[in-house]
N, C-alpha and C positions, 0 to 999 in steps of 0.2 A: 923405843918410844912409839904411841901411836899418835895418830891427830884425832882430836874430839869426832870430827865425823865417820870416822872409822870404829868406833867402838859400838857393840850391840846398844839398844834399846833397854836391854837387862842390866848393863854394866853399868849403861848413864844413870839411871832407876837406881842401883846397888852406891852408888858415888853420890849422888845429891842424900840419899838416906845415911852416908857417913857422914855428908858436913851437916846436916839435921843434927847430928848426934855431937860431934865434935864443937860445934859451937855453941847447944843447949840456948837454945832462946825460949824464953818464956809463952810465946803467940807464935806459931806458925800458917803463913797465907798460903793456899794452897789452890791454884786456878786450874780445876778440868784434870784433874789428878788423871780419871781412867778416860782420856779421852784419845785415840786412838793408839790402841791398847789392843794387846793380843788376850784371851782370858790367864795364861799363864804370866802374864807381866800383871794384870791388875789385880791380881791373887797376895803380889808381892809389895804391891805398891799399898793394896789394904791389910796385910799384915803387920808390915811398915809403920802407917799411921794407926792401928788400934797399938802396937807396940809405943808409940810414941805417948799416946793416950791414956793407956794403961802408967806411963811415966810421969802424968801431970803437966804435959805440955798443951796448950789450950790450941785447937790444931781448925781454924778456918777454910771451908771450902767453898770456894765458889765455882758454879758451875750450871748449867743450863738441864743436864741431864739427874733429875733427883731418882730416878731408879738408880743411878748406878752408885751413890752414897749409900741406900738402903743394907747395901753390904757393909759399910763399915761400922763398929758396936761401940759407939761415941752416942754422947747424948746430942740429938740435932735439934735444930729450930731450922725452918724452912721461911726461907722470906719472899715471899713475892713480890715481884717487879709494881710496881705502879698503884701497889692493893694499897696502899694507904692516903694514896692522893685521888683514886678514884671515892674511895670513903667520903672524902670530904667535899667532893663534886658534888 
């Protein structure tokens, strides 16, 4: 047996996209997916969720960095922080 902070980055990534799978939730929240991230880890983490995607799971990301979504092939809507309250200032 190992302890959680012993396991690679790839293995934790490889385990949260089994219980993705294993418990099939309809909405998946997903905060900063590729955020410090090697480019061979967020290869896997974006084949992941188009995989997921491609299965009809409605898969939410939040995150600050929109290049780094641009990679995934999901339908996006981009929302910006504060656009809709400065509108009505």
């Amino acid at each position: 047996y190992k302890k959680v902070q012993d396991l690679s980055s790839e293995l934790i990534i490889k385990i949260e996209y089994m219980r993705w799978l294993l418990f099939r939730p309809k909405v998946l929240f997903i905060l900063n997916p590729l955020s410090e991230t090697d480019l061979n880890l967020q290869k896997i983490i974006i084949d992941m969720i188009n995989y997921l995607h491609k299965n009809n799971l409605t898969v939410i990301i939040a995150t600050t960095n929109n290049a780094s979504i641009d990679k995934i092939k999901c339908k996006t809507k981009y929302i910006e922080p504060f656009k809709s309250l400065q509108n009505n200032l």
